[in-house]
N, C-alpha and C positions, 0 to 999 in steps of 0.2 A: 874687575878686569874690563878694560876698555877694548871695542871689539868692532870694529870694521864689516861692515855686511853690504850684500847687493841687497835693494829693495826693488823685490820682484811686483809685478802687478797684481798677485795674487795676495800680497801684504795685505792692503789697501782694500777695505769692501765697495766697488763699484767701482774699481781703479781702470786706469786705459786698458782697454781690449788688442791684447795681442800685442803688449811691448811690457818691457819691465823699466819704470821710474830707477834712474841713475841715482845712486845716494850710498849713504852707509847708517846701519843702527848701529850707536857704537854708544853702547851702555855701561851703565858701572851695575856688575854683577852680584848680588850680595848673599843670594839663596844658596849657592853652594853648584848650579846646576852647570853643566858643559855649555860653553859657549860655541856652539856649532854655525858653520856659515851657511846662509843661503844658498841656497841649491847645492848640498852637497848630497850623494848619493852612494850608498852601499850596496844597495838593491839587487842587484846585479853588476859581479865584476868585470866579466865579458862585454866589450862596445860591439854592436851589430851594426853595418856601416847604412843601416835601414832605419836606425834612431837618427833625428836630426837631434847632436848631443850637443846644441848649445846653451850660452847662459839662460837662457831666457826659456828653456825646455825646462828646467826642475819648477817647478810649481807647488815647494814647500809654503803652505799657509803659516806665516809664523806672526799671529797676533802680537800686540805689542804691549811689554810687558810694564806694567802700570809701576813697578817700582824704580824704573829706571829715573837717574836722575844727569845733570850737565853739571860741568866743570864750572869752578865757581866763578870763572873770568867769562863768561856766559849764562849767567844767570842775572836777571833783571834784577835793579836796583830798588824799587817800588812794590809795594805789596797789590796784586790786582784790586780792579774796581770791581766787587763783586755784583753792584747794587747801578749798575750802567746797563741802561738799558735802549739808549738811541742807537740806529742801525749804524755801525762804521760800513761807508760803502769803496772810500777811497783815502789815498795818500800814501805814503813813506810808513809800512808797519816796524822797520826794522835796518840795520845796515848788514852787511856778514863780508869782511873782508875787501868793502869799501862797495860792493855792490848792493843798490838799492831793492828791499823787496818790497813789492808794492803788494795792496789790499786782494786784487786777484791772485798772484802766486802764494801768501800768506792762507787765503782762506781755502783753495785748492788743499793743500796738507792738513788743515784746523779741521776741516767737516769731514774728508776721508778718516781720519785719525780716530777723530769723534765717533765717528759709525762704528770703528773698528775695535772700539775700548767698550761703548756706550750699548751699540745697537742702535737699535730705534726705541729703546727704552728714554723719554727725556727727562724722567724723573731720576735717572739714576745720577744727572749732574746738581740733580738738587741736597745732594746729600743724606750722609745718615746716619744717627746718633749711636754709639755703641757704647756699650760699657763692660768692664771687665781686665784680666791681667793675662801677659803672657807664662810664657814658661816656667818663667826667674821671679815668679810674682812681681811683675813689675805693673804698673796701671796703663792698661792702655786707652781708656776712656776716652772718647771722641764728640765732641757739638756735631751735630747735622752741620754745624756754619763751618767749623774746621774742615770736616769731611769734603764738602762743598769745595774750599777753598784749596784742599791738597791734590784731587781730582781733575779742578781747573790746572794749578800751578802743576801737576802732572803731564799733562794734555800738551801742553804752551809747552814744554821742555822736551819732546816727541819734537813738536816740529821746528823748535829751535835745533835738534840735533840731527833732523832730516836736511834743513835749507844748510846748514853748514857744511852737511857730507856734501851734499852737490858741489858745492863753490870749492870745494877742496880738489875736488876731479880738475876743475880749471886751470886752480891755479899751478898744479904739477906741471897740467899740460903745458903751461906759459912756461915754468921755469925749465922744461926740458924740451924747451922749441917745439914741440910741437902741437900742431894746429891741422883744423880739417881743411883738404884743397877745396877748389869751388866746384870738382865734381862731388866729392864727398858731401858738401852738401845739397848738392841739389839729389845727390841720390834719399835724402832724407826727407826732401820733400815729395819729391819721387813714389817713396815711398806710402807715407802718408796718403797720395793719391789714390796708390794703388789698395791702401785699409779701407780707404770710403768708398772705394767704389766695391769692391769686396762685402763691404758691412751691407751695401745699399743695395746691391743687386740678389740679397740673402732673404728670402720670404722671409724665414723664422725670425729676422731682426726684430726687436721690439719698437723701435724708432724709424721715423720715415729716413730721415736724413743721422746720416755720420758724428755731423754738429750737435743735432737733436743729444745723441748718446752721450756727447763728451760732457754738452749742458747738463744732462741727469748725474754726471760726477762730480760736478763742480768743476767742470774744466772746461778750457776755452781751444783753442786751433792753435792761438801762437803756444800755450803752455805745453800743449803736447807735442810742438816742435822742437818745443824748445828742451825737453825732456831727452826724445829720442836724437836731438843734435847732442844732444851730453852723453847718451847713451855711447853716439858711434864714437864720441872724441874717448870717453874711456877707456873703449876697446882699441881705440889706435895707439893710445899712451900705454896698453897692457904690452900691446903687437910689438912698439917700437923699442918698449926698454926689455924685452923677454925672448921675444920670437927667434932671432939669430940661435941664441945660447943654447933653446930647446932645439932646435932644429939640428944642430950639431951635438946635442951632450943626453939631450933623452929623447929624440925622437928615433934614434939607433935601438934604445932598447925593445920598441913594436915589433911584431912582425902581422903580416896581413895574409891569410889563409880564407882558401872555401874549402868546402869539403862535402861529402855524399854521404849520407847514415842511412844507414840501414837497421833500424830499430828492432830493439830483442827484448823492449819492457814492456810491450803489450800484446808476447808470443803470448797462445794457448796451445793446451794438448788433451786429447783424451786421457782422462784420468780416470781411477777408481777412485773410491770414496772411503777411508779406514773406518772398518766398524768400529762401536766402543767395545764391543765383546772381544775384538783380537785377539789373538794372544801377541809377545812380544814380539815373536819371530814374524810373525805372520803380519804384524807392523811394520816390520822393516822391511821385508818383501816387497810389501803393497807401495810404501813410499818409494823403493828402490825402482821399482817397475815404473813409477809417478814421473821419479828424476831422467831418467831415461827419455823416456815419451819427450819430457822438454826438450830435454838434450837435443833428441832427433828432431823435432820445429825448429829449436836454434839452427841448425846444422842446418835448416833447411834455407833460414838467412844468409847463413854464410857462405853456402851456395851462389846464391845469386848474387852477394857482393863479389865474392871469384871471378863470376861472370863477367860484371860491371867490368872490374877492376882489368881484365883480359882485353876489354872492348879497347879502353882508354890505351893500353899499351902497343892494342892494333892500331891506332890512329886518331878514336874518337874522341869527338870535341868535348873536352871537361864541361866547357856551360851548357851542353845538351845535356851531358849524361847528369848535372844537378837536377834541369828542370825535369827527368823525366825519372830517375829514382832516388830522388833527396827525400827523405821522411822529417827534416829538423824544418820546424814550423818555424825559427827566428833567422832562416836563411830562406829568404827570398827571392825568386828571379823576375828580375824588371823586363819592360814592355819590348826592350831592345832583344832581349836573350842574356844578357850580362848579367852578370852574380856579383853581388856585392861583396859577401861573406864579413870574414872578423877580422877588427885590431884587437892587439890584445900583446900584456907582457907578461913576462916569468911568473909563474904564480898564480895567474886566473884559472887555467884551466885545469880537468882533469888530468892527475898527473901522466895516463899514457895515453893523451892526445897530446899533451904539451911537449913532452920526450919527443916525440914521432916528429912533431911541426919542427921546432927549432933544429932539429936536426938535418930537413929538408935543406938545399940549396934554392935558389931564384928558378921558380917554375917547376919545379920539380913534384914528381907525385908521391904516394907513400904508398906502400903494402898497407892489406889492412890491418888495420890498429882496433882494438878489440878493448870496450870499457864496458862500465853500468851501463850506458845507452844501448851498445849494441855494437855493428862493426862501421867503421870508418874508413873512407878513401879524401885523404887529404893533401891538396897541392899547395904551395907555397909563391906566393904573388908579391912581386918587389913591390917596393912602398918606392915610389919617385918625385921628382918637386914638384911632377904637374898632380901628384896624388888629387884628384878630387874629392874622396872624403876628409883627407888630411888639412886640404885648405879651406873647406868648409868648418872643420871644425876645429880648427888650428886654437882658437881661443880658451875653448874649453880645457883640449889637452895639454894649455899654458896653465891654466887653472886648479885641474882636479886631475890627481890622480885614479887611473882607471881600477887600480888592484881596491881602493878602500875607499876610494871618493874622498879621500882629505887633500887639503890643497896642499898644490904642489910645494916647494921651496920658491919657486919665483911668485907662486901668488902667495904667499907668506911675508916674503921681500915687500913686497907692494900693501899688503895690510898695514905693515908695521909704518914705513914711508907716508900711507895714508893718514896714519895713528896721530903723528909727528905735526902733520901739516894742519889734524883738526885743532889737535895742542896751542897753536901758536895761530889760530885763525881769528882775528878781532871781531866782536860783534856788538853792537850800538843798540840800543831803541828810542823808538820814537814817542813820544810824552802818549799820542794815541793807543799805542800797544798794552797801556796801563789799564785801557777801558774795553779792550778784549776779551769776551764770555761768551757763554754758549745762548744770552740773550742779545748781544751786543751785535755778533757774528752770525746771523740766522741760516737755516737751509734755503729760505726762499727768501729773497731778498727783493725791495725797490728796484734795485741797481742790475744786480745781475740777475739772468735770465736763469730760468729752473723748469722743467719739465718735470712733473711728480709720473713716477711710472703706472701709476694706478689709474690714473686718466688718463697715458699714453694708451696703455692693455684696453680698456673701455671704448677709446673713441677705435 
């Protein structure tokens, strides 16, 4: 099963800090296991509008899986040169859809990949002989040279199916006109400025300079522009072909609520203690007297939300009366006095909070609503186009559903679209790419610059 994925930064061991590489893993599945997408989340089905819920927030580590293999109209014609061992430092490794990938963009993905399959184990690409049958007695017996060779030709089919997901982003975009303006990108550069001076003015950095860090990844300034300019055109081609239809067809079914808790799960009471000697009655006594005693501490909560609840009806301001008796630690009040609170749809919450809220009109408050948590005073907050958490995280909730974390129907539309485009995406190589290894292609190279962190940590 062929499968479409964001590759987050966290993919990638020593990948760009603080952005996620645009692409898709889109493997052919054969273990039987669920094909799950990048950053999807179950976690919690409630959004706190206190999470920044975008793509680039799930920081699923999803190592890459060694048996994945590429379509055969993508798979080189030539068997690798295993026994090549001059540095390639430059040239044409490759074409993918007419565009050229040269020896920097190529080894950026070969040495990240590497690390990510490998480690800093280097012996493990040297291969390893096995011998023995599988399930079905069949012989799976392996040369250290085969092994060697299936590991490489593993490796090299990762980022042939990495550089293809990118160019596939493009070429959507081209065929459905759309393109980043010339703010759009300079907000991307923009951007970037704003990462290095961030990274650089951060004692704990391990690197003097920004470059320094991108060097330690194999990476260079223009690639990681060029990365995060792919990034934003994704998200524009997500925004342009989805956004309208959410906005009218599921952004109706949210609503956006705060609310005041007055917590009853960590009431105490005087108790007694049942001896073992009781007798029966005299157990259910001592319990009954127990149940009571709580009762009267509850009761003594629910007092004061009475109270609360009276103040609000006489006038008082809902965002004071949050910051001054809210007990719900994932509702926060900002430096303003503002409350964020929750989006959220049918089905996330507890069933009589959920009852109480949707049945709220715009602005409106609630009696209290009494759950496991304790008692509740909830108001009901129109969701509008200027929504700020709405437009801040308009992508995601184009993407993932909040109740289960599976993608939505329009980011389904778009996988499958994607699926199509990697299908039918042309890819070439160059007579060089045949002498491509994990000796040919080094971590420290002549050519390009390398900073080893262990010398950086030292000096």
């Amino acid at each position: 099963m062929k499968v479409y994925r964001k590759i987050l930064a966290g993919l990638m061991a020593l990948s760009m800090m603080a952005t996620f590489m645009v692409g898709c893993d889109k493997s052919n599945n054969t273990d039987g296991a669920d094909n799950t997408t990048v950053g999807e989340s179950s976690a919690d089905n409630s959004t706190s509008s206190n999470d920044n819920n975008s793509t680039d927030d799930n920081n699923t580590n999803n190592t890459a899986d060694t048996s994945s293999t590429v379509e055969e109209n993508k798979t080189p014609s030539q068997p690798d040169n295993l026994d090549y061992t001059d540095e390639i430092t430059d040239g044409v490794v490759m074409t993918v859809g007419g565009h050229d990938i040269n020896m920097e963009e190529y080894r950026y993905y070969f040495l990240n990949l590497k690390k990510s399959i490998g480690g800093d184990d280097e012996t493990y690409w040297d291969g390893t002989a096995t011998e023995g049958t599988d399930s079905s007695g069949n012989n799976v017996s392996k040369t250290a040279e085969d092994d060697k060779r299936d590991k490489l030709s593993q490796l090299k089919n990762y980022v042939i199916t990495y550089l293809v997901n990118n160019y596939c982003v493009e070429q959507i975009a081209k065929d459905n006109n759309i393109s980043l303006t010339a703010d759009e990108i300079q907000a991307v550069q923009d951007k970037y400025d704003e990462t290095k001076a961030s990274y650089e003015s951060n004692e704990s950095s391990e690197y003097d300079t920004f470059e320094d860090y991108l060097t330690s990844t194999y990476c260079t300034k223009e690639l990681y522009i060029q990365s995060t300019t792919r990034q934003a055109l994704e998200e524009k081609v997500v925004r342009s072909l989805y956004e309208d239809d959410f906005r009218k067809n599921l952004l109706p079914q949210y609503i956006h609520c705060e609310h005041i808790l007055f917590s009853t799960t960590n009431v105490t009471a005087e108790t007694e203690a049942i001896p073992d000697d009781a007798t029966d009655d005299e157990k259910a006594e001592i319990q009954s007297n127990n149940d009571k005693a709580l009762e009267e501490a509850k009761s003594d909560v629910r007092k004061k939300a009475e109270e609360v609840l009276q103040k609000i009806k006489d006038g008082a301001d809902f965002d004071e009366m949050v910051a001054e008796y809210n007990e719900d630690p994932g509702e926060t009040v900002n430096e303003d006095g503002s409350v964020n609170g929750y989006y959220f749809k049918s089905g996330t919450m507890v069933q009589a909070f959920e009852d109480a809220a949707f049945a709220l009109g715009d602005n409106e408050v609630s009696d209290l609503v009494e759950t496991d948590y304790g008692y509740h005073i909830i108001k009901k907050i129109p969701i509008t186009d200027d929504d700020e958490y709405i437009n801040k995280n308009i992508l995601s909730l184009i993407m993932y559903d909040l109740n289960t974390g599976e993608n939505t129907t329009y980011y389904t539309q778009y996988l499958e679209m994607a699926n199509k485009y990697y299908d039918d995406m042309e890819v070439t190589f160059s007579d060089e790419y045949y002498n491509i290894n994990t000796k040919s292609l080094p971590e420290k190279s002549s050519v390009f610059p390398y900073i080893d962190p262990a010398v950086s940590s030292a000096e």
